[in-house]
C-alpha positions in Angstrom: 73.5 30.6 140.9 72.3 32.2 137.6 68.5 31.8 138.4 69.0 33.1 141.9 70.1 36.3 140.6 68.0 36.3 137.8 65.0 36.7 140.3 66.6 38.5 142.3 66.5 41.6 140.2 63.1 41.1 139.2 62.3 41.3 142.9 64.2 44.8 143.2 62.0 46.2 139.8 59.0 45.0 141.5 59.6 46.9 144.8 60.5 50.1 143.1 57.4 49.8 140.8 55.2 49.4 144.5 57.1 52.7 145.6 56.1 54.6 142.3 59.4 54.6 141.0 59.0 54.6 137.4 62.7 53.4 135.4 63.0 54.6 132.0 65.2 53.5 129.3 68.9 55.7 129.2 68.0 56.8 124.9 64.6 57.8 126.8 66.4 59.9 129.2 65.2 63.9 128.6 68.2 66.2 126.9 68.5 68.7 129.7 69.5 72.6 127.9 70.8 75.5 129.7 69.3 79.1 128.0 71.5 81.3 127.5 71.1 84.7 130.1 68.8 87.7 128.5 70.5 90.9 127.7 69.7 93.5 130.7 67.9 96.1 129.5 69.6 99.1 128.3 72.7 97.2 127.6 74.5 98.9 124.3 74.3 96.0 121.5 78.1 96.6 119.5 77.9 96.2 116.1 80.4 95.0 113.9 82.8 97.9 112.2 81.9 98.4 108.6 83.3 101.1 106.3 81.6 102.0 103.1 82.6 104.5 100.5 80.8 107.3 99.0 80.4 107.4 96.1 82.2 104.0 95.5 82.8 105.4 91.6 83.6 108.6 91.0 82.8 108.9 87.2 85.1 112.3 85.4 83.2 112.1 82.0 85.2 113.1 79.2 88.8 114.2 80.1 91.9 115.5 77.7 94.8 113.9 77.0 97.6 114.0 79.6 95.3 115.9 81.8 95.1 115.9 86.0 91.6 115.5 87.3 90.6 115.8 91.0 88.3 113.7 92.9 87.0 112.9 96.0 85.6 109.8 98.7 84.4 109.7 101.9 85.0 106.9 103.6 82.1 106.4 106.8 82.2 104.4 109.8 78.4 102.9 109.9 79.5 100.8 113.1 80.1 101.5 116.4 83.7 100.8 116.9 86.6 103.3 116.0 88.3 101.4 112.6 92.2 102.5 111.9 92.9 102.8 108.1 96.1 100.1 107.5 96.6 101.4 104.1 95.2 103.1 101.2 97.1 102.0 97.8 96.1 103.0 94.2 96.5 100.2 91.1 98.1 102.6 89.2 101.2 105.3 89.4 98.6 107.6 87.3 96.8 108.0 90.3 97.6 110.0 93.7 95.8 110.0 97.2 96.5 112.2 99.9 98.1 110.0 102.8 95.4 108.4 105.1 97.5 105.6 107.0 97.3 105.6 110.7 94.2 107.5 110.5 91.2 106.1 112.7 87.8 106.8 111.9 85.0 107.2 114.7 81.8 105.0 114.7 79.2 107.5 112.2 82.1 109.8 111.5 83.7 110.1 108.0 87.1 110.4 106.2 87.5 112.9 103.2 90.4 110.9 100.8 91.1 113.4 97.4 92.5 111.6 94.8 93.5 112.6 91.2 93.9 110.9 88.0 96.8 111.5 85.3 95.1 110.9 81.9 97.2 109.5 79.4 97.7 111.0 75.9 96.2 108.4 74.2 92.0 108.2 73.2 90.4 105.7 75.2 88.9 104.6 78.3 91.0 105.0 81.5 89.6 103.3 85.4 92.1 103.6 88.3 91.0 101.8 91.5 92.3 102.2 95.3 92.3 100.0 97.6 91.8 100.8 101.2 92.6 98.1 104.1 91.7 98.5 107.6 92.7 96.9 111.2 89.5 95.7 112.2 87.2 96.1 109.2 86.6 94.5 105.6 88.8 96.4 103.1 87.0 98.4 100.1 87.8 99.9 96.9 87.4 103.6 95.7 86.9 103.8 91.5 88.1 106.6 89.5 87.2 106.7 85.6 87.5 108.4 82.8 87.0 109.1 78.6 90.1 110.1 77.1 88.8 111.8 74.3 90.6 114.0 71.5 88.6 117.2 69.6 88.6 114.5 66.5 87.1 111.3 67.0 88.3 108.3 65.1 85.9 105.0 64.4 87.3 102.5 64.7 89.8 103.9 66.7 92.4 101.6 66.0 93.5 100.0 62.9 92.1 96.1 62.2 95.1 94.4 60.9 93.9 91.0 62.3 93.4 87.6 60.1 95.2 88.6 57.2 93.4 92.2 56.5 95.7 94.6 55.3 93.4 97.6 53.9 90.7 99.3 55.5 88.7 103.0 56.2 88.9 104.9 59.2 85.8 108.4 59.9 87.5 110.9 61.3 84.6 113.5 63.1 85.7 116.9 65.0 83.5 116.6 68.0 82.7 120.7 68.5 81.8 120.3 64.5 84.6 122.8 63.2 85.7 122.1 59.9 89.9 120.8 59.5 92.2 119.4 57.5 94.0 115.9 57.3 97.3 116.7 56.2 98.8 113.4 56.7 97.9 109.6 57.6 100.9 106.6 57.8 103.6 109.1 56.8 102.2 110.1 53.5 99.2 112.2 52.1 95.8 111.0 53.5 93.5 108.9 50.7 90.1 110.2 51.1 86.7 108.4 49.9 83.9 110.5 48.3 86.3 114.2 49.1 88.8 115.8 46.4 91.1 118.0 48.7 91.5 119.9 45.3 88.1 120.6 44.4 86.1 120.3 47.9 86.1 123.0 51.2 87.8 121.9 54.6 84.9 119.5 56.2 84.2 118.5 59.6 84.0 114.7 58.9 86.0 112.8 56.4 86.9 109.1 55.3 90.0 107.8 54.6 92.1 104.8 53.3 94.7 102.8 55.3 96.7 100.2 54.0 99.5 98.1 55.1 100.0 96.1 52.0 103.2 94.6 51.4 104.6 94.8 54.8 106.5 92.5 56.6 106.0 91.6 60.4 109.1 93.4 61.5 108.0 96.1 59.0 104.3 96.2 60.8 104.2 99.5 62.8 102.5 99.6 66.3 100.6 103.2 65.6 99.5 104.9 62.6 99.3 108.4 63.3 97.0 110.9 61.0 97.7 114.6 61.0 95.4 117.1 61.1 96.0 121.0 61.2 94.6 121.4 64.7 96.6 123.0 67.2 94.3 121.2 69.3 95.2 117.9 67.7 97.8 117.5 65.7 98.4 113.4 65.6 95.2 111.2 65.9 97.3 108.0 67.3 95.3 104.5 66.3 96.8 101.2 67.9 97.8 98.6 64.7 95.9 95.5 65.9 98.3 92.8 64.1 99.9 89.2 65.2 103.3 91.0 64.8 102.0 94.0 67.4 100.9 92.1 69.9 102.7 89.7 72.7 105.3 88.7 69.7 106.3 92.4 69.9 109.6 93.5 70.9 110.7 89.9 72.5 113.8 92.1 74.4 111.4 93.4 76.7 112.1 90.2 79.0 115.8 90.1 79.1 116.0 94.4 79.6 113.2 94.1 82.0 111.7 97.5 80.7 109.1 98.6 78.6 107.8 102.1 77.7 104.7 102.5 80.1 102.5 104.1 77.2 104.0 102.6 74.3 104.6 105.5 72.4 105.4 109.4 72.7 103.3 112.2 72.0 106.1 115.2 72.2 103.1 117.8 71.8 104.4 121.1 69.1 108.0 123.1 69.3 109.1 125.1 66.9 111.7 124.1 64.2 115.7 124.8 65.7 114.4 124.9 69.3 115.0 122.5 72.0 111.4 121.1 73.1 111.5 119.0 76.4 108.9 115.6 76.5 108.7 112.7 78.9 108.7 109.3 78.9 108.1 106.4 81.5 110.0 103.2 81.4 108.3 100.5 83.7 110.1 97.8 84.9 108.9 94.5 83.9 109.3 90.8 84.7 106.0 88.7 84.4 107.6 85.7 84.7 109.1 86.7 88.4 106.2 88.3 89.4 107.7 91.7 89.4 110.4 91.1 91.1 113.6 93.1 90.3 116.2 90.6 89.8 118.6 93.3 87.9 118.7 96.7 89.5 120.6 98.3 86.5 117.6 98.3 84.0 117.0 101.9 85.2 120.4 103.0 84.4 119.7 104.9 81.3 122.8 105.9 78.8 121.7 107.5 76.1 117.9 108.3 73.9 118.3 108.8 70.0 116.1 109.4 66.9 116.1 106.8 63.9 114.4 109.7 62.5 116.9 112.0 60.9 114.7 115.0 61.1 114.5 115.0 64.9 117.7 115.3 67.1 117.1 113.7 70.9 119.3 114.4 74.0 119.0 112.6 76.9 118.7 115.9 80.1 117.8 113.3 83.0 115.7 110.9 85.0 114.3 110.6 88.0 112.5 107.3 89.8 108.3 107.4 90.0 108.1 104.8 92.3 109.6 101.5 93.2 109.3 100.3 89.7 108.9 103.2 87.5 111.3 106.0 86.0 110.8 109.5 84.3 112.9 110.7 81.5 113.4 113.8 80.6 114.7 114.4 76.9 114.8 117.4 74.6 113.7 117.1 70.9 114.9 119.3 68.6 113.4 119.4 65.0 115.2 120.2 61.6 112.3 120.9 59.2 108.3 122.2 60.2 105.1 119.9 59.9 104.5 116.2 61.4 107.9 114.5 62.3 107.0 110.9 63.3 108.9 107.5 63.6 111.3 105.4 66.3 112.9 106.6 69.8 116.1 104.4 70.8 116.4 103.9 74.4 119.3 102.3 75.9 120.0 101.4 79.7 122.7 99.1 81.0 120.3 96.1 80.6 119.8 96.4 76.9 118.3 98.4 73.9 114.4 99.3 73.2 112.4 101.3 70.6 109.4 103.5 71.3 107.3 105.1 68.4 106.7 109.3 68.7 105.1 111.7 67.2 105.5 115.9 67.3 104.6 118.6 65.6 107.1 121.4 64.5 105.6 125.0 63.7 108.2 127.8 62.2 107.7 130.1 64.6 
């Protein structure tokens, strides 16, 4: 049987070769594609919604010390599909935006957002960012920035503690060149190098001598503040760079779940006898969690005092800045003139926390 059929199938190829039938191998067999339809002329071509900002930093220069500067972004629609805004949120409480949410932008149209920036009273560089999210677009971020800069500069402006140094020089440099006088750096009278207050006139740059010899890490201050006779700048605060000032700090701060947002007070001038109101931010903290408030009571404040006996402190109020923030209000009032520095105690219903202060009393 197998040779019958075997010849039978070669008589079948043979008749469909005569016929001009020409069998290919099935991998030989052509890949048959279908092209896609071309666009009809005319038709709109959509492009995909993107937003950019303008500009995308908006650079303030030098600022002053607890200072409000305004700022502005426009936000444009370089597609052509309507995008709604989801949200516009800033990185930092220092910084507000007028409210944008809900707001839809039109393909080529634009969106004015006007921002400002708190400056904090300390020297230094400050950036703030906000961060925009949208319902059909890529989110983007708006920069704000800022120098912090007192009248008198201070290089370094900090004080190296680090690796076992306990001594060192600081140039102090008025920045309009107006001569002044340094009337006191670490709570006592300043040490200058190459300037005898007794024989030399009031200069508009000076050197001086800082030491922390002999103190102990719980003795290690987190500021040393020097004193000048400026109205314009009384206390030229430089951050203590030290093991002990550092993470180690004030250990408490995870079991209160507050800090002090700035880490230290700068009460401004007020006259000797006479109540003078100042600030200060508590931020609620909790690393660990993630930010999560797991004790609500660490914004229930009971009382602010001095351990410096020449200032008195009463605690006038508070009120929340935002979900994790809160303002106090106190009112210093000082018993003798001239630079009054040293510790602020805070206590809440979660526990007790020290912040460092500085404030200048005049006579009249």
């Amino acid at each position: 049987m197998r040779p019958f059929r075997t010849n039978t199938i070669l008589l079948r190829a043979r008749l469909l070769l005569v016929a001009g039938v020409c069998i290919a191998p099935a991998a030989a067999l052509p890949t048959v594609t279908h092209a896609a339809p071309a666009p009809q002329q005319g038709a709109a071509q959509q492009q995909p919604p993107v937003i950019t900002v303008a500009p995308p930093v908006v650079d303030l220069g030098i600022v002053k010390p607890g200072s409000t500067s305004p700022a502005k972004f426009m936000l444009i629609n370089t597609g052509s599909t309507p995008v709604a805004v989801q949200s516009a949120v800033p990185n930092c409480k220092c910084t507000n935006i007028t409210p944008v949410q809900g707001k839809v932008i039109a393909p080529g149209a634009t969106l004015e957002i006007e921002a400002s920036l708190a400056a904090p009273r300390v020297p230094g560089d400050k950036e703030a960012v906000v961060f925009i999210s949208f319902a059909n677009a890529a989110p983007v971020q708006a920069k704000i920035k800022g120098e912090v800069r007192l009248p008198i500069l201070a290089t370094p402006p900090f004080v190296d503690a680090l690796r076992d140094v306990v001594s060192g020089t600081i140039t102090l440099k008025s920045t309009d060149g107006k001569p002044f006088t340094v009337l006191e750096s670490g709570g006592k009278a300043p040490v200058f190098m190459e300037f005898d207050p007794a024989k030399d006139a009031p200069r508009a740059e000076y050197r001086i001598a800082w030491s922390l010899a002999g103190r102990t890490p719980e003795q290690m201050p987190l500021w040393w503040f020097v004193w000048t006779d400026r109205a314009d700048c009384d206390a030229i605060p430089l951050r203590v760079r030290d093991e002990a000032t550092g993470s180690k700090n004030d250990m408490d701060r995870f079991k209160r779940f507050w800090i002090v947002k700035e880490s230290l007070v700068m009460a401004g001038r007020g006259s000797v006898g006479a109540p003078h109101k100042a600030e200060i931010e508590l931020e609620h903290y909790n690393p660990p969690k993630r930010g999560r408030v797991e004790n609500p009571a660490w914004r229930e404040v009971r009382a602010v005092k001095s351990l410096n006996a020449d200032l008195e402190v009463k605690f006038v109020g508070k009120r929340d800045a935002g979900v994790d923030g809160c303002m106090l209000e106190v009112e210093l009032t000082a018993k003798r003139a001239g630079p009054i520095e040293g510790l602020l105690e805070i206590e809440t219903a979660t526990g007790k926390g020290t912040v460092p202060f500085a404030y200048f009393a005049t006579t009249g």
